[in-house]
N, C-alpha and C positions, 0 to 999 in steps of 0.2 A: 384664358384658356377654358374650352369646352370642359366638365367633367365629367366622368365616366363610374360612374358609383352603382353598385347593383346591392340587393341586402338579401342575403341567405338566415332566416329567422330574423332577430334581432341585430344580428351582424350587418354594419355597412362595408360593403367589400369596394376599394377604389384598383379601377382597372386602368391600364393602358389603353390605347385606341383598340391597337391590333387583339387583345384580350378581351377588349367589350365587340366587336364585330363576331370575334368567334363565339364567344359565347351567345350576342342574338341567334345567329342563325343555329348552332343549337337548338337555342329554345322555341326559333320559328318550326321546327321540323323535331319536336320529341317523340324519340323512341325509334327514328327512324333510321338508317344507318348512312351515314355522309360519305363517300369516298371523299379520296385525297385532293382529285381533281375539282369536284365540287367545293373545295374547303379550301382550297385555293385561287380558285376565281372569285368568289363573293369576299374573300380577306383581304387577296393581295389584288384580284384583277389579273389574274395570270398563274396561268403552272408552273410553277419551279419545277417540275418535273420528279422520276424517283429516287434523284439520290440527295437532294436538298433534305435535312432535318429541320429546318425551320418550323415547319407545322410541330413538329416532335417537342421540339424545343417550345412553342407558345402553348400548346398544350398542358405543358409540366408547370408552365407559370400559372396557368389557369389552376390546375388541380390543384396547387399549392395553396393559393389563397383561397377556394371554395371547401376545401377540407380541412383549413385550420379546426384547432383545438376538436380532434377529432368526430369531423362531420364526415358521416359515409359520402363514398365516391359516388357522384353525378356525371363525368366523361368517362366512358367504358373505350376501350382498344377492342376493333373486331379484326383480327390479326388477317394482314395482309386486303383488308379493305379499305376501313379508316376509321371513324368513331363514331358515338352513338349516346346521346343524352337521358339515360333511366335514371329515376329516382328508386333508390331502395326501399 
């Protein structure tokens, strides 16, 4: 199996498929703001449309592992757009 490892500092961080896609295109486009739409076709290949949480849901697995042992948030929520990849 492919791995999917990214390293934040000295941190190796092991992703999931769908966790490392999201996170490239992120980091293809920092700073910029992603709607849902676009973050759904480059992930899944398709809209889930707006009442699917899935994105909600890959997102919170993401933050979880890129903020362990309290590292500031890198996926910012632009409320009722989508998200947006700043370093603090």
């Amino acid at each position: 199996p492919v791995a999917h490892e990214v390293s934040r500092g000295e941190e190796i961080i092991e992703l999931t498929r769908t966790e490392f896609l999201l996170l490239e295109l992120f980091m293809l486009h920092p700073r910029h703001v992603l709607t849902r739409s676009v973050i759904f076709e480059h992930v899944w290949g398709y809209d889930f449309g707006s009442t699917s949480n899935s994105l909600e849901v890959y997102v919170g697995y993401l933050r979880r592992k890129t903020e362990a042992r309290g590292k500031p948030r890198l996926i910012h929520t632009v409320r009722a757009v989508g998200y947006v990849l700043k370093d603090t």
